[in-house]
C-alpha positions as CSV (number, residue, x, y, z in Angstrom):
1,X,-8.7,-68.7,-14.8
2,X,-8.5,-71.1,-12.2
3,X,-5.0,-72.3,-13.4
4,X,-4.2,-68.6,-13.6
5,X,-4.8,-68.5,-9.9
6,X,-2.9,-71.0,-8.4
7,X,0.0,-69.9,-10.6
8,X,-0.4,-66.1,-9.3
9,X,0.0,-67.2,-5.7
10,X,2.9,-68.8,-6.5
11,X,4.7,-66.1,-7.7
12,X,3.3,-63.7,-5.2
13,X,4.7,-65.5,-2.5
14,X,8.2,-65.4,-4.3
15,X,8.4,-61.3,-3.9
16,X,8.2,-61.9,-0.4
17,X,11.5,-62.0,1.7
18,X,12.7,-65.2,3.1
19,X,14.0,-65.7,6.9
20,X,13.6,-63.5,10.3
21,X,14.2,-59.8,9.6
22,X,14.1,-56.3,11.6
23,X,10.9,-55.4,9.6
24,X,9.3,-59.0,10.1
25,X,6.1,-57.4,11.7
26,X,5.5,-55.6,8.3
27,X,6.5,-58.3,6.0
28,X,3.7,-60.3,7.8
29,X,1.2,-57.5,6.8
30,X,2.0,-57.6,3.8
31,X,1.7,-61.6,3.5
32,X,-1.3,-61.7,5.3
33,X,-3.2,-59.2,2.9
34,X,-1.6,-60.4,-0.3
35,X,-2.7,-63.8,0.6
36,X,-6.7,-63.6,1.6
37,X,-8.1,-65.7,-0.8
38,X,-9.8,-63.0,-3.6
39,X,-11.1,-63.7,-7.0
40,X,-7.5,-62.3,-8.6
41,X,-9.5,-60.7,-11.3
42,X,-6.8,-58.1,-12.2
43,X,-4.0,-60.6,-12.4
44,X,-5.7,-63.6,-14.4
45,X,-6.9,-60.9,-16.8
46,X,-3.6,-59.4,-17.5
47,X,-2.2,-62.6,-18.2
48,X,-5.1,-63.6,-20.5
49,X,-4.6,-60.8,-22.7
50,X,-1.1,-61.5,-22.6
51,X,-1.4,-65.0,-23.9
52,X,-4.4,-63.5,-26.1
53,X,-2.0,-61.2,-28.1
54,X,0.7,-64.0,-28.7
55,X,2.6,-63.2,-25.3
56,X,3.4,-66.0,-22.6
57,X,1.7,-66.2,-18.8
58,X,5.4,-66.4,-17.4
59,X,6.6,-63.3,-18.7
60,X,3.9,-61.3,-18.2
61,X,3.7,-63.0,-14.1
62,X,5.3,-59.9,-12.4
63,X,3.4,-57.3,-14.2
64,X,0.4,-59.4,-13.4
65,X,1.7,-59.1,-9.4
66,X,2.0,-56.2,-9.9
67,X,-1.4,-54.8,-10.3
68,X,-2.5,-57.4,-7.8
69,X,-0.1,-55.7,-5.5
70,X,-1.2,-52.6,-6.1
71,X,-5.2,-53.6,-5.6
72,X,-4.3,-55.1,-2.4
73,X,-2.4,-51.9,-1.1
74,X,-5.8,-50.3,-2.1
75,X,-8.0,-52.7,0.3
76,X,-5.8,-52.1,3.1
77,X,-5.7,-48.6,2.9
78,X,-9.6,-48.4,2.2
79,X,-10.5,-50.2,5.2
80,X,-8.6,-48.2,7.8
81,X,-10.7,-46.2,10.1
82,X,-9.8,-42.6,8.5
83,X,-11.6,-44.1,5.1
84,X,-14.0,-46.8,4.7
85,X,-13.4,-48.1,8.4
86,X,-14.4,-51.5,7.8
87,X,-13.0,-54.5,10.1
88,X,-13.5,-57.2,8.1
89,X,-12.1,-57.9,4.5
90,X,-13.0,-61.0,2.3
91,X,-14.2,-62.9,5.3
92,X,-11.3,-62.3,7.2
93,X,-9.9,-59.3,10.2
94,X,-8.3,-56.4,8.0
95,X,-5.3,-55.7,8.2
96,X,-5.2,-52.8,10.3
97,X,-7.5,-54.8,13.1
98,X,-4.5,-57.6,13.2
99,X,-1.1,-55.3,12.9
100,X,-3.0,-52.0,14.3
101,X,-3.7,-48.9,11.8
102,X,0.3,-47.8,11.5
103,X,1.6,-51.1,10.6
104,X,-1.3,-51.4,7.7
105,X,-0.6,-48.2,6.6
106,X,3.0,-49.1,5.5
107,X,1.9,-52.3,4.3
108,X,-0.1,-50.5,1.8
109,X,2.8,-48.1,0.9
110,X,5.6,-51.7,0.7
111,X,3.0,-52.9,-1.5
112,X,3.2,-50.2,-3.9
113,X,6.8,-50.1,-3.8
114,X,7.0,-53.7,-4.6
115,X,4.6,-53.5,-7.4
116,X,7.1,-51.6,-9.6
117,X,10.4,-53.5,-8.0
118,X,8.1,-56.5,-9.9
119,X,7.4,-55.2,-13.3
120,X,11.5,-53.4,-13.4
121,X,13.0,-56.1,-12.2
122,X,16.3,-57.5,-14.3
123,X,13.9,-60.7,-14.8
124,X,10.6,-58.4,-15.9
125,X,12.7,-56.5,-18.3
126,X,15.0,-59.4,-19.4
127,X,11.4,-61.0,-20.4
128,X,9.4,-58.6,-22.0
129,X,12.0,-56.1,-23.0
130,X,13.0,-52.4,-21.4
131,X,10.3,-50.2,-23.8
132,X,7.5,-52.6,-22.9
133,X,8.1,-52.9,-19.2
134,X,8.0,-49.3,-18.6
135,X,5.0,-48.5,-21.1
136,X,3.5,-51.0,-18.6
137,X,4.7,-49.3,-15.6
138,X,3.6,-46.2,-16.9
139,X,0.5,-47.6,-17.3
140,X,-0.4,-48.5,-13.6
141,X,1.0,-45.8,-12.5
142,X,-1.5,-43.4,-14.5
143,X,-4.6,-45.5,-13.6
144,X,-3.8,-45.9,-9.9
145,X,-2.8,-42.3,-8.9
146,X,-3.9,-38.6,-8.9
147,X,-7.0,-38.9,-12.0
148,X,-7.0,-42.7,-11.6
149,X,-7.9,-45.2,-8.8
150,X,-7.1,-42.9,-5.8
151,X,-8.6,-39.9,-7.5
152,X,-11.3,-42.1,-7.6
153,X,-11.8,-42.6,-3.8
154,X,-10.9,-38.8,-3.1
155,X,-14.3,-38.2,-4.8
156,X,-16.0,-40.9,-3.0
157,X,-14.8,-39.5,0.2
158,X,-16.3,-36.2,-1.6
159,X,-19.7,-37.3,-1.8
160,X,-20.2,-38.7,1.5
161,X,-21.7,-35.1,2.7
162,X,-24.4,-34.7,-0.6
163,X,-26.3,-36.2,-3.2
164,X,-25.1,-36.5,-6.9
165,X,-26.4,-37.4,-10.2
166,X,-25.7,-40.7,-11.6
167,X,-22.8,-39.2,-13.9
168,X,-20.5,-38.1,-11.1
169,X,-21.0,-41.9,-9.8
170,X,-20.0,-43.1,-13.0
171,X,-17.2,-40.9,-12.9
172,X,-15.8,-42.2,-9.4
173,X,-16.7,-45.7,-9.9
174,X,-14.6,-45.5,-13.4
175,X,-11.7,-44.0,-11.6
176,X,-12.0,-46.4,-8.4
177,X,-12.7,-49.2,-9.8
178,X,-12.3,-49.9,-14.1
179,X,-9.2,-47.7,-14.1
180,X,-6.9,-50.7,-12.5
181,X,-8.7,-53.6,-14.6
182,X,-8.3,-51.2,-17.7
183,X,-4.4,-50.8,-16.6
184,X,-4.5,-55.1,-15.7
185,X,-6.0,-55.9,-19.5
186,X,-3.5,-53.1,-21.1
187,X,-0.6,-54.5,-19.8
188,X,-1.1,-57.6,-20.8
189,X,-1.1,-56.4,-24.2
190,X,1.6,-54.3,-24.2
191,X,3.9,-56.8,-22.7
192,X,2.7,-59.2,-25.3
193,X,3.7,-56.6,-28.2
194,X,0.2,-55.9,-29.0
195,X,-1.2,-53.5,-31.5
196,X,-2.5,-50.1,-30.8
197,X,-6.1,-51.0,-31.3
198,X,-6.0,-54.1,-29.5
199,X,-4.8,-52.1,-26.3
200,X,-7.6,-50.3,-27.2
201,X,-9.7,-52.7,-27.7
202,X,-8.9,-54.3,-24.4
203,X,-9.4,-51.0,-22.2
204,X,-13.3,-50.8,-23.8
205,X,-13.4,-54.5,-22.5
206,X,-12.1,-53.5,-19.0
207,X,-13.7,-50.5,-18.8
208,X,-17.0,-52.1,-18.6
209,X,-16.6,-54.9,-16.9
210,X,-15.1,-52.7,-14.3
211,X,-18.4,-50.9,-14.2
212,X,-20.4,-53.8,-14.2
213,X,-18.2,-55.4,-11.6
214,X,-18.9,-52.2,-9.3
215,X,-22.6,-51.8,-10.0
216,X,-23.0,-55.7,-8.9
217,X,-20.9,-55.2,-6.0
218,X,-23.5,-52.2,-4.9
219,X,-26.6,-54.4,-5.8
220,X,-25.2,-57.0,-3.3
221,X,-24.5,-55.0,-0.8
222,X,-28.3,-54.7,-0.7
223,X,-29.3,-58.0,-2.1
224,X,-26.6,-60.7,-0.2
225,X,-25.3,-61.5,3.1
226,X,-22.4,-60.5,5.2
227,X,-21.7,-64.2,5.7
228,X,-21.8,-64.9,1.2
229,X,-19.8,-61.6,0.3
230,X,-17.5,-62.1,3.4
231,X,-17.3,-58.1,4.5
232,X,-20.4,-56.4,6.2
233,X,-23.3,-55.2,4.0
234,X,-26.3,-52.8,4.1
235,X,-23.3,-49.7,4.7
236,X,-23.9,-47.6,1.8
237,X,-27.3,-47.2,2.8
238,X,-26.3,-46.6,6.0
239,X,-23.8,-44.3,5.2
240,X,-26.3,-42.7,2.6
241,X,-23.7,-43.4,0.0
242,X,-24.4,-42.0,-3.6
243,X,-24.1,-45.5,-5.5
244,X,-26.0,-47.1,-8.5
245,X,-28.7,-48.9,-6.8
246,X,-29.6,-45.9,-4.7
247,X,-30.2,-43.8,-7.6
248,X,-30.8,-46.3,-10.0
249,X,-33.1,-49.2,-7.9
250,X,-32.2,-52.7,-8.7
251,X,-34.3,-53.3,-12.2
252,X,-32.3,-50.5,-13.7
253,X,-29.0,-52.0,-12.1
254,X,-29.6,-55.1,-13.7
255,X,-30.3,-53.8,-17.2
256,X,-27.3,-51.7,-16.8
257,X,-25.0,-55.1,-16.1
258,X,-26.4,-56.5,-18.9
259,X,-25.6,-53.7,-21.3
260,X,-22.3,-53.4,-20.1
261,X,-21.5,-57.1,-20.1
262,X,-22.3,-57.2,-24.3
263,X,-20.3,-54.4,-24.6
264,X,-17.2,-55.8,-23.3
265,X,-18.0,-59.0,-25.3
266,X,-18.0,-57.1,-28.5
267,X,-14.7,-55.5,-28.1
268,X,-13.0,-58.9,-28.5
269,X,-14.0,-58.9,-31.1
270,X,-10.7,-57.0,-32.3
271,X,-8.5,-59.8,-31.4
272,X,-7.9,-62.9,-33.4
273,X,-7.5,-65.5,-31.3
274,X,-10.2,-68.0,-28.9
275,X,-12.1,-64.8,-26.9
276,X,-14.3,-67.3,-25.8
277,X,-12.9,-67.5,-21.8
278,X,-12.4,-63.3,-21.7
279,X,-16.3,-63.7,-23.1
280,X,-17.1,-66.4,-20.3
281,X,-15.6,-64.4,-17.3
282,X,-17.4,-61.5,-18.0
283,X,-20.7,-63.1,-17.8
284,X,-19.6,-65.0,-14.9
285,X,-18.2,-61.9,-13.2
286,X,-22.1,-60.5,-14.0
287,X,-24.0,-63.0,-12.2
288,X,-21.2,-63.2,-9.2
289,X,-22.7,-63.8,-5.8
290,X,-19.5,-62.7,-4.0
């Protein structure tokens, strides 16, 4: 995953316009945001299960920008003040504190635009072939949109008025957050010419370690410190935000992980080939302190 990384930066910062332009003040938003130094779950996964299902990590590098792309449009817009309102993002200003709220908003929308420039692109296409590049597009489009990963945080900003039941925040946090790592494991298969039920298999693996990814993230907004997880903490229960641990408490949260974690483990077990790092990063994603 590590390689993975390094390699994603690279090509991230090749989508990126070279030289002194008109619209220079937005193509340093966009830098700036794509290159805070996250975890690049979403990318590293989609090219594992590319190379998992037989596929290469260079072909399947813009679809893999892609979704990181897309999930970094998503911070920015989800830390202006008409959402989230939160000035600090993975340890550093967001975006909208350093290029002001109208120049982040645009970011966000470049970014989305560029996410599908990536995965169409003569090169994508030329790589993976025309079918498979736009069943992928399809794909990220369906997860990040109206029933996806923004329907997600239209019910999030639904619920900051009353208390839910645990199944309507297991209904958000599948939309806000396991919809894109579900779309960043399936598109790694299908650029890889994977088979039906190993796209399947791969959206039961993401789908839970998207879950347990978001119920860690609420236990450590209680549990760490602003200064570990690098944004502020204690504001969902500050904001009397409906989230696991407030309905749940942390011994249930934990269980919950755990569960979820062995689930996605068992879905590899529809692929052939060495599971053994997808296995790895979901227990490591488990017992993240960041």
């Amino acid at each position: 995953m590590k390689d993975y990384i390094r390699e994603i930066e690279t090509a991230l910062e090749g989508y990126l316009p070279e030289g002194k332009l008109e619209e220079q003040k937005l193509i340093d938003a966009v830098r700036y945001s794509l290159n805070l130094k996250g975890k690049r779950v979403r990318p590293s996964l989609t090219l594992a299960f590319a190379e998992l299902c037989g596929g290469s990590a260079q072909a399947a590098m813009p679809f893999a920008c892609a979704v990181e792309m897309v999930h970094t449009y998503s911070l920015i817009h989800d830390d202006l003040p008409c959402m989230d309102n939160d000035d600090f993002r993975r340890g550093e200003p967001s975006n909208h504190k350093v290029f002001g709220e109208d120049i982040a908003l645009l970011a966000g929308d470049a970014l989305q635009s560029m996410a599908y420039e990536a995965m169409l692109s003569d090169e994508a296409v030329a790589a993976v072939g025309g079918e498979r590049a736009a069943k992928a597009a399809r794909i990220l489009a369906n997860r990040s949109g109206l029933l996806g990963m923004v329907g997600g945080q239209v019910i999030d900003l639904s619920l900051e008025s009353r208390t839910v039941g645990i199944d309507v925040v297991q209904l958000m946090e599948e939309k806000k957050t396991a919809c894109l790592i579900e779309a960043a494991c399936m598109m790694g298969c299908v650029v890889a010419g994977a088979t039906d039920d190993q796209i399947r298999a791969a959206e039961r693996y993401a789908h839970a370690i998207g879950l347990a990814f978001q119920i860690v993230d609420d236990m450590l907004d209680v549990t760490s410190t602003a200064e570990e997880l690098g944004k502020p903490i204690g504001s969902d229960a500050e904001n009397e935000k409906n989230t696991y641990m407030s309905l749940l408490g942390l011994d249930r949260c934990r269980e919950l992980v755990k569960e979820l974690t062995d689930e996605a483990i068992g879905a590899l077990d529809a692929f052939d080939g060495d599971t053994s790092g997808l296995a790895d990063f979901a227990v490591q994603l488990a017992n993240r302190r960041k």
